[in-house]
C-alpha positions in Angstrom: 68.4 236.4 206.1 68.8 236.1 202.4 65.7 236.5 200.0 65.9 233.9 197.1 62.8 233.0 194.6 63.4 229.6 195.1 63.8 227.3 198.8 67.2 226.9 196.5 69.0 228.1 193.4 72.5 227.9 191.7 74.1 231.0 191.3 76.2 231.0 187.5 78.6 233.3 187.4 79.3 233.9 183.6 81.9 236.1 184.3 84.0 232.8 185.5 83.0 231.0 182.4 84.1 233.8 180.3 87.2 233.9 182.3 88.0 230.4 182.3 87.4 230.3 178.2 90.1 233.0 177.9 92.2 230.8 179.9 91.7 228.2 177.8 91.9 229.6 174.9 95.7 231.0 175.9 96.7 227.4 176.7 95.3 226.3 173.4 98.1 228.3 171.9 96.8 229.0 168.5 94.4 226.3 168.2 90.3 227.0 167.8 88.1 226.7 171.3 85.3 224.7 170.9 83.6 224.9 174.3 81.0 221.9 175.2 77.9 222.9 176.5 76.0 220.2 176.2 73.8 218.6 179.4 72.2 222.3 179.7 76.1 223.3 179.9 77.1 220.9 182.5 74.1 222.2 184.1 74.4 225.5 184.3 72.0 226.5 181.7 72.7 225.9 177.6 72.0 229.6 176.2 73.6 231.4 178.9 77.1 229.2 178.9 76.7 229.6 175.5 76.8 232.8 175.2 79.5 234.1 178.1 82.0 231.0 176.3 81.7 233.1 172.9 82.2 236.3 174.6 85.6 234.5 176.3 86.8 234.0 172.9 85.0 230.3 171.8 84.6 230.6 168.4 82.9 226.9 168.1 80.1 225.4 170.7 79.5 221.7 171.2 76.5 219.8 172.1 75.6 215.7 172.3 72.4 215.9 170.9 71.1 217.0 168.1 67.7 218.8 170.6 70.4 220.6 172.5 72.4 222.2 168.6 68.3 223.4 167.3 68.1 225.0 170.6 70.8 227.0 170.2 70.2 227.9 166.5 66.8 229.4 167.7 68.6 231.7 170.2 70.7 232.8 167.2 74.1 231.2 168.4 74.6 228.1 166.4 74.9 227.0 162.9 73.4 230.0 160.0 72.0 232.0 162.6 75.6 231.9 164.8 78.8 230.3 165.1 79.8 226.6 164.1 77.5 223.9 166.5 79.0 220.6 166.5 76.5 217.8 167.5 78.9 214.3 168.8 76.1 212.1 169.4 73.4 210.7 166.4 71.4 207.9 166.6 68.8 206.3 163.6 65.8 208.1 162.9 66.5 211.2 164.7 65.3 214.9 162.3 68.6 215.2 160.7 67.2 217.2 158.0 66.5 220.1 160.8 70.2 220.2 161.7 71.1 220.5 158.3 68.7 223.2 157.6 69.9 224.7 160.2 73.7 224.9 159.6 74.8 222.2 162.4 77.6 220.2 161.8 77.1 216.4 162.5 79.2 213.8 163.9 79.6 210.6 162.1 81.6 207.4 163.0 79.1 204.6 161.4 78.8 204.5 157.4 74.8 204.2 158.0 75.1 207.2 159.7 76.5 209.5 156.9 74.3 207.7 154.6 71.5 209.2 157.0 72.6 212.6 156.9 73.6 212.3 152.9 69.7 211.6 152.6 68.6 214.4 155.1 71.2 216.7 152.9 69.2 215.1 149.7 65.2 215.9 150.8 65.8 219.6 152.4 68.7 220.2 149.1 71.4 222.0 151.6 75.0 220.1 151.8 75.6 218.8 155.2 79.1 219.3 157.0 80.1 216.5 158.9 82.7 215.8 161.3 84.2 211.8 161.0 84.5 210.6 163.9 87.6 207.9 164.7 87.7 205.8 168.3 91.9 205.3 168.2 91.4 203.6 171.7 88.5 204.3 173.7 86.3 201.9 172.5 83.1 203.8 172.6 82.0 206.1 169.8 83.8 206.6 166.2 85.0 204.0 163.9 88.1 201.5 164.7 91.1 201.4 162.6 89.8 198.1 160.9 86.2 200.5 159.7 87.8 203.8 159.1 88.3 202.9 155.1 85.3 202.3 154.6 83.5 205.5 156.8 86.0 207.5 154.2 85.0 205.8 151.4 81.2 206.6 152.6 81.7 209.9 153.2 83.6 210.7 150.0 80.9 209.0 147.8 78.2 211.5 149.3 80.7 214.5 148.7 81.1 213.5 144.9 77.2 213.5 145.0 77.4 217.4 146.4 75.3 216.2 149.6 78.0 216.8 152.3 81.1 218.0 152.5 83.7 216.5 155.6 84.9 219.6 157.3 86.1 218.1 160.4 88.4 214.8 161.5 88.1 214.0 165.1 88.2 211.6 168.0 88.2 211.3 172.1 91.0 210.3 174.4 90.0 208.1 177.1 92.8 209.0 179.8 93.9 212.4 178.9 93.1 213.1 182.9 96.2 210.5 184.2 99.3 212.1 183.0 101.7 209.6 181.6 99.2 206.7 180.8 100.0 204.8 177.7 97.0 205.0 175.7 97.5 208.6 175.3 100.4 208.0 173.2 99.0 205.4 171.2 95.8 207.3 170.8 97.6 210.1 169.3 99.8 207.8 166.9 96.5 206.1 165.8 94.6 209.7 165.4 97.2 210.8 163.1 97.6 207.8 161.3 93.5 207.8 161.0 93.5 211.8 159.7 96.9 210.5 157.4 94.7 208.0 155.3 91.5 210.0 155.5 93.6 212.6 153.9 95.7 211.1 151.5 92.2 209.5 150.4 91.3 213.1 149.2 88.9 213.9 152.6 90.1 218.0 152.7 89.2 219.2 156.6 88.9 222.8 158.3 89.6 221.0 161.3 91.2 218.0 163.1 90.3 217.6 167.0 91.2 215.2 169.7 91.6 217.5 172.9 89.1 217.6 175.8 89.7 219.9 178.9 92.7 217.7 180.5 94.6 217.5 177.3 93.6 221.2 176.5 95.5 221.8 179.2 98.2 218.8 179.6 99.1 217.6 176.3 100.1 220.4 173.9 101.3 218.0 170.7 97.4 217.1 170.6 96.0 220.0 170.5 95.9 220.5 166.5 93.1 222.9 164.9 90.7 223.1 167.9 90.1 222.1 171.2 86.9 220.7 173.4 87.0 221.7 177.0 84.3 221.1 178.7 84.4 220.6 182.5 87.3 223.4 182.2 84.8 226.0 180.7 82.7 226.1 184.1 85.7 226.3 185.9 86.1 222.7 187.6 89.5 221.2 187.3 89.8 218.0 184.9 93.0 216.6 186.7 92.3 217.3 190.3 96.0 216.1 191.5 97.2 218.7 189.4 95.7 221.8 190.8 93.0 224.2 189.3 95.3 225.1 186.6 93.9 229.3 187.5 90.2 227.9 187.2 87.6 229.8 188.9 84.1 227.4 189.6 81.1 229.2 188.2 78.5 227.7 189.9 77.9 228.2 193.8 74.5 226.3 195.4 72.5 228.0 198.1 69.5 227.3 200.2 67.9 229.2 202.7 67.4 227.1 206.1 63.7 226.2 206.2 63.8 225.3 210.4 65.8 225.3 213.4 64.7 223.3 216.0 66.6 222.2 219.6 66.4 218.1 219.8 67.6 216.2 223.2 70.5 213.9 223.3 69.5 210.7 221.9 67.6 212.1 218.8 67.3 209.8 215.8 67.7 211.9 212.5 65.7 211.2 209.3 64.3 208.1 207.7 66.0 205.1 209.6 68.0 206.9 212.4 71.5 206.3 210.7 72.4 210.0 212.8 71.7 210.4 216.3 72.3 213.1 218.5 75.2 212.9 220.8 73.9 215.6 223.3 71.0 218.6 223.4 71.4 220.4 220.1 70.2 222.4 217.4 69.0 220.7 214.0 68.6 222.9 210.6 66.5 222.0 207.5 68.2 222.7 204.2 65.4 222.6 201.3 67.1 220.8 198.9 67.0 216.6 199.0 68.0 214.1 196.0 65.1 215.5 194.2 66.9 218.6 193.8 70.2 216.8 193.0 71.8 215.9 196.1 73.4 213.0 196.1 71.8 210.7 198.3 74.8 208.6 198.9 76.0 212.0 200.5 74.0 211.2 203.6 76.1 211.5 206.6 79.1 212.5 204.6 79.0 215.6 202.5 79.6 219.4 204.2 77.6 222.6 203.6 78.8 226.1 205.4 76.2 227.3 207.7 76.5 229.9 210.9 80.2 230.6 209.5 81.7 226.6 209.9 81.0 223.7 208.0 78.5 221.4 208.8 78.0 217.7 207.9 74.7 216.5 206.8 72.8 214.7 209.2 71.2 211.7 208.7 69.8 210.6 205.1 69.1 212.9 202.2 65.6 212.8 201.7 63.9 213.8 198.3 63.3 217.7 199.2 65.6 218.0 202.2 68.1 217.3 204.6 69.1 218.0 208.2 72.5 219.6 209.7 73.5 219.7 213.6 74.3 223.1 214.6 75.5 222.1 218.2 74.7 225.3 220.3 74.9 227.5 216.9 71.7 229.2 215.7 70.2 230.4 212.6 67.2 231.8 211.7 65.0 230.8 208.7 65.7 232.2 205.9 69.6 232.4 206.7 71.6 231.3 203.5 73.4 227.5 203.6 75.9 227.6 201.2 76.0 223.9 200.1 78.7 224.1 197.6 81.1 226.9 195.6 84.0 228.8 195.0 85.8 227.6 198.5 86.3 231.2 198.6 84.3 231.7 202.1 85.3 228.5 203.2 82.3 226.3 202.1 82.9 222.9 200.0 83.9 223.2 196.4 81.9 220.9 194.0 85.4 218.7 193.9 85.2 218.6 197.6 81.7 216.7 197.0 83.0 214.3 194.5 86.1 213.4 196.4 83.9 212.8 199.4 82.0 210.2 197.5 84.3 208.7 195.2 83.2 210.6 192.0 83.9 213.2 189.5 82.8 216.8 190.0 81.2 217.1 186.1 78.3 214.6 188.0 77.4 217.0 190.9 77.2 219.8 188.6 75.4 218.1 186.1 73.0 216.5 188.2 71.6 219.7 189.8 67.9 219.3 189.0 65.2 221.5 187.1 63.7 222.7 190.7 66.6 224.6 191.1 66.5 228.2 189.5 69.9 229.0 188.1 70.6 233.1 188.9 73.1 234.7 186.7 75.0 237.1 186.9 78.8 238.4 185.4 77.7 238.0 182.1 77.6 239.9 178.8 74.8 242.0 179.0 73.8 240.7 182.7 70.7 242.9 184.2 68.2 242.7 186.6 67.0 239.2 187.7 64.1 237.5 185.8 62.0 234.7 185.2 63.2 232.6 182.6 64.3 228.9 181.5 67.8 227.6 182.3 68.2 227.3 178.5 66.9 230.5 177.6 68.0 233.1 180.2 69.3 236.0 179.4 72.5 236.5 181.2 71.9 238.1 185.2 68.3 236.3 184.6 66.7 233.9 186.9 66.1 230.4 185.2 63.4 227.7 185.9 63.5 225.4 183.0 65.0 221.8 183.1 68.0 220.4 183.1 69.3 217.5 181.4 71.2 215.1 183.8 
């Protein structure tokens, strides 16, 4: 029997993300780590990601939203009260004047949107930094090849005026995970090309970026001033055909078994009886349902390691919990299910679960839900569990707060 604050938590091991940002930054061969650790750091908890990425040897974080860079500037990590925050995502309207009081660095790929933050930079009198953003190819955020004049121009008219200064050229490959596909080519071509004219149009960067995790680690020639990993920082592999590139997965999800109970042959199993028992057996309640994070789609599919062998879930995932046929095996309450990990012990890895259903493993991770109390431990400074919010744990601290996803 296990004793856990929680019917089930995720255990962080910032160790493994320290580890895995060392890694990184080796393959990065010179160039700046900027780890992402935005969606509460792939769901393992904002602050304490945070925190064991810079003691790996990140010497930049990255967010998506501009909430998630002001949290991390009031835990003294980001922007004048830490290192350089980059937030990738704006939208109109949204406090920019906070993030430039607070040292952020913004992303922009829309003229209206510098014009925001040249405003913002304007009412609080502190110069903005500001990273243009290009899309060379993936269609979704940054400005296309036909716009990028005129984001330049933009940006340089609010430099003359002292309001912001562009510190940072940068854009996002779509298929940097499928070795050999030809965008990646012709994203790189149109990248430089984009950085070329910016350039020659008198823009003066500290940094160009284009690299996420996969081309962190595949694609050396676009690797330039600094790097994003992302998935990579928490130790899930970005190009699963390719291996785990020496990764090591910092999260592992437990739950103590809430029940045992012995069911005769001919048992239907949770809402709508899509398992039925084949024989006399023993049924186990795990406390953790779709509420929790578990993908419902996972019914009848996904593993967990329980009693010493893998287990398939039962029957539908229902909000708080789901079922698992022991056959003639036995636990007792309170015994630990180890739903997903390292692999180490034989239990599913979080890649396991997205192969099973046909997705990526950043989405399980992510998706984990605020009920579950992340438990560190590795970390800088790791101690004696405690209390705390995902996003503001200490490192070896229990968290409770919510996570985005």
């Amino acid at each position: 029997m296990v004793t856990m604050s929680s019917p089930a938590e995720a255990r962080v091991d910032l160790g493994a993300i320290g580890d895995n940002v060392a890694l990184l930054r080796d393959r990065a061969a010179g160039a700046e780590v900027m780890a992402m650790v935005k969606a509460e750091g792939y769901g393992h908890g904002l602050v304490p990601a945070a925190r064991a990425a810079l003691a790996g040897g990140a010497t930049w974080l990255g967010v998506a939203k501009l909430a998630e860079g002001l949290e991390l500037h009031e835990a003294g990590l980001a922007g004048r009260s830490g290192v350089r925050t980059l937030v990738c995502l704006g939208v109109p309207g949204e406090p920019y004047g906070k993030g430039v009081q607070a040292g952020l660095d913004l992303a922009a790929g829309a003229p209206w949107l510098v014009k925001e933050i040249a405003e913002a930079a304007r009412r609080t009198g502190v110069p903005a930094r500001i990273h243009l953003k290009a899309d060379t190819g993936m269609s979704r955020g940054g400005a296309t090849g036909e716009d990028w004049p005129a984001l330049v121009d933009a940006a340089l008219a609010a430099e003359a005026e002292g309001l912001l200064r562009v510190v940072g050229l940068m854009s996002h490959f779509a298929c940097a995970d499928e070795p050999g596909h030809p965008s990646i080519g012709r994203q790189l071509s149109a990248f430089q090309e984009m950085v070329e004219h910016a350039e020659k149009a008198g823009i003066r960067p500290e940094v160009r970026h284009l690299s996420n995790s996969a081309a962190t680690l595949m694609i050396p020639e676009a690797r330039f001033d600094l790097v994003r990993p992302g998935i990579a920082v928490y130790g899930l592999t970005p190009v699963p055909r390719e291996g785990t590139f020496g990764l090591r997965p910092a999260m592992t999800l437990v739950a103590g078994a809430a029940l045992l109970k012995r069911v005769p042959e001919g048992s239907g199993v949770s809402y709508g009886h899509t398992y039925v028992t084949g024989r006399g057996t023993n049924l186990a309640l795990v406390p953790a349902g779709y509420g929790d994070g578990i993908p419902r789609h996972g019914s009848n599919v996904l593993e967990v390691l329980a009693a010493g062998r893998r287990r398939r879930i039962a029957g539908r995932v229902c909000m708080d919990q789901f079922m698992i046929d022991l056959g003639d095996d036995t636990l007792a309450a309170g015994d630990e299910i180890v739903l997903f990990g390292t692999g180490e012990r034989g239990e599913p890895t979080a890649q396991e679960w997205a192969d099973a259903l046909g997705t990526i493993s950043y989405e399980i991770v992510t998706r984990i839900g605020s009920r579950v109390p992340r438990v560190y431990t590795g970390g800088p400074g790791a101690g004696p569990p405690r209390s705390a919010k995902p996003g503001n744990a200490e490192p070896g601290s229990v968290g409770t707060g919510s996570v985005d996803g």
